[in-house]
C-alpha positions as CSV (number, residue, x, y, z in Angstrom):
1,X,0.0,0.0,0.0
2,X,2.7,2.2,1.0
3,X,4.6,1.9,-2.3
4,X,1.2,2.9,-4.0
5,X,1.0,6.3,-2.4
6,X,5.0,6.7,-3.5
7,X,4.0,6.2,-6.5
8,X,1.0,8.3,-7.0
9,X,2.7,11.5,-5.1
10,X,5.4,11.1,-8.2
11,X,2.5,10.6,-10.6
12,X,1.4,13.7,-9.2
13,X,4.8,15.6,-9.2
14,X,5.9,14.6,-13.0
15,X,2.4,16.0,-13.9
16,X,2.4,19.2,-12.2
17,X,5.6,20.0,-13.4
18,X,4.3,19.0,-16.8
19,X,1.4,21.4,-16.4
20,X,3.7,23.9,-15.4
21,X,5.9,23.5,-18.8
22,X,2.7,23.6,-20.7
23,X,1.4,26.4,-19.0
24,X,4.8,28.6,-20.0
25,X,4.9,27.6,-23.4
26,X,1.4,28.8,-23.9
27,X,1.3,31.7,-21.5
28,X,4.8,32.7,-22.3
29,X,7.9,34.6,-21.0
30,X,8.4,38.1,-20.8
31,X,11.5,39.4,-22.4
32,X,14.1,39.7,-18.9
33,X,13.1,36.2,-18.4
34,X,13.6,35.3,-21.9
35,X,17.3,36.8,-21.9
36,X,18.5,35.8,-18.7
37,X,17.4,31.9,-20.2
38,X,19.5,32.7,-23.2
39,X,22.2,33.6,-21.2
40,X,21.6,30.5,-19.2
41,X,22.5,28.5,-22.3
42,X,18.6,28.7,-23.7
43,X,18.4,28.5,-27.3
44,X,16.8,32.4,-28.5
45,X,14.9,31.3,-31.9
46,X,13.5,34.3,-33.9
47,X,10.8,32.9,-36.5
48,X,10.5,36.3,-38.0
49,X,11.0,36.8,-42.0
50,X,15.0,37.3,-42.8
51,X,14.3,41.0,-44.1
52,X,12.2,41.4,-40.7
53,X,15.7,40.2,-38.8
54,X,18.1,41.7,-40.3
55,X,16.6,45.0,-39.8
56,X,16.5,44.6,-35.8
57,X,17.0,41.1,-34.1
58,X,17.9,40.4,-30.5
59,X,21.4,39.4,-30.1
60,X,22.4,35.3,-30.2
61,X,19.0,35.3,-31.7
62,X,19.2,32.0,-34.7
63,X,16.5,32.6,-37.3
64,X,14.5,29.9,-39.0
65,X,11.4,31.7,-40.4
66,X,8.1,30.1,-38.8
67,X,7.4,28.9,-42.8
68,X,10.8,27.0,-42.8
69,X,10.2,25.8,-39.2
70,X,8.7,22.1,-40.2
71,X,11.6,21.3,-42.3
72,X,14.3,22.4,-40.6
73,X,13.9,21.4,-37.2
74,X,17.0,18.8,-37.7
75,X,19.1,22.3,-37.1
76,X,17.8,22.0,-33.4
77,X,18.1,18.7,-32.2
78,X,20.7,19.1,-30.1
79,X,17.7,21.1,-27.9
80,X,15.0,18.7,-28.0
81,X,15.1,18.7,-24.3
82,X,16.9,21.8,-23.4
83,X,15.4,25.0,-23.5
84,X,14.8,27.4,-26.2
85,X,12.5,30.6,-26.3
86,X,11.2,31.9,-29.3
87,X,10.2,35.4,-30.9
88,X,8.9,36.9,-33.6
89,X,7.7,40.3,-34.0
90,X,4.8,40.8,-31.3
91,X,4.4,36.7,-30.0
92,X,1.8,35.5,-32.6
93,X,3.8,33.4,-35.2
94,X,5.8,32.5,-32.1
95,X,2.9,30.8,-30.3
96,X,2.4,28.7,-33.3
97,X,5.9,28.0,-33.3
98,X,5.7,26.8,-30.0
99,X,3.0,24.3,-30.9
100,X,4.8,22.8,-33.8
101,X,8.6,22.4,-31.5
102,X,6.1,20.9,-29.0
103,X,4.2,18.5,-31.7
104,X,8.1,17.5,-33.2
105,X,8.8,16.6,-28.8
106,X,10.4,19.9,-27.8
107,X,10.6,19.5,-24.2
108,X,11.4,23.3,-22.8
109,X,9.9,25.6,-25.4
110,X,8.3,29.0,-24.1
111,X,7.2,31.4,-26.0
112,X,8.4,35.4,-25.9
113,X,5.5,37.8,-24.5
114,X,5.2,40.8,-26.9
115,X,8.4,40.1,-29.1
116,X,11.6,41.6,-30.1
117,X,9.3,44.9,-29.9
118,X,8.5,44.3,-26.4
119,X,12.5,43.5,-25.6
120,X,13.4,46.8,-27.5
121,X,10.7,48.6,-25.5
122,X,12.4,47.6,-22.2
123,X,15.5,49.1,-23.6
124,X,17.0,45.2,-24.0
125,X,20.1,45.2,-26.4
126,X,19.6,44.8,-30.0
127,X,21.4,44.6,-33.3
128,X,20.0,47.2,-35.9
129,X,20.4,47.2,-40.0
């Protein structure tokens, strides 16, 4: 009996913190968060449009364009269970992002509240055209 109720409090844990993952990824991070994960070692992913990055992009951002996202997510494997955050311009083609990193069994993906203009509103660092 006693074994049972170990098992079901881990049952119970492993979920939770699944919820909580879950939760991030579709809630999101706001932008500090987002760069002090990056400096952590998180992966920053920008699924913007190349002219869209080049002209302002957060630094250590990589960019694979949310249309290019399906069939080129061999280029992040070594992440599938390490974190990455991604951005785009305001959060929306990052959300969807999200979803498909989580569909391929991305493990830590969260997406970036408000975008690379949120991070240059709070006067983050950015590299300009």
């Amino acid at each position: 009996m006693k074994s049972n109720k170990i098992y079901w409090a881990i049952a119970a844990i492993l979920g939770a913190f699944l919820i909580f993952q879950q939760l991030q990824a579709v809630q999101g991070v706001d932008v500090k968060q987002a760069q002090s994960m990056n400096k952590q070692g998180a992966l920053l992913l920008d699924v913007r449009e190349p002219a869209e990055y080049a002209e302002l992009h957060a630094p250590d951002a990589k960019l694979i364009p949310l249309g290019d996202l399906p069939v080129r997510l061999n280029e992040l494997a070594s992440y599938k269970d390490k974190p990455i955050v991604v951005m785009c311009r305001s959060g929306h083609r990052s959300s969807k992002a999200v979803a498909i990193l989580q569909e391929a069994g991305f493990t830590q993906v969260s997406n970036v509240k408000g975008g690379i203009t949120a991070w240059e509103s709070e006067g983050l660092e950015v590299v300009r055209k």
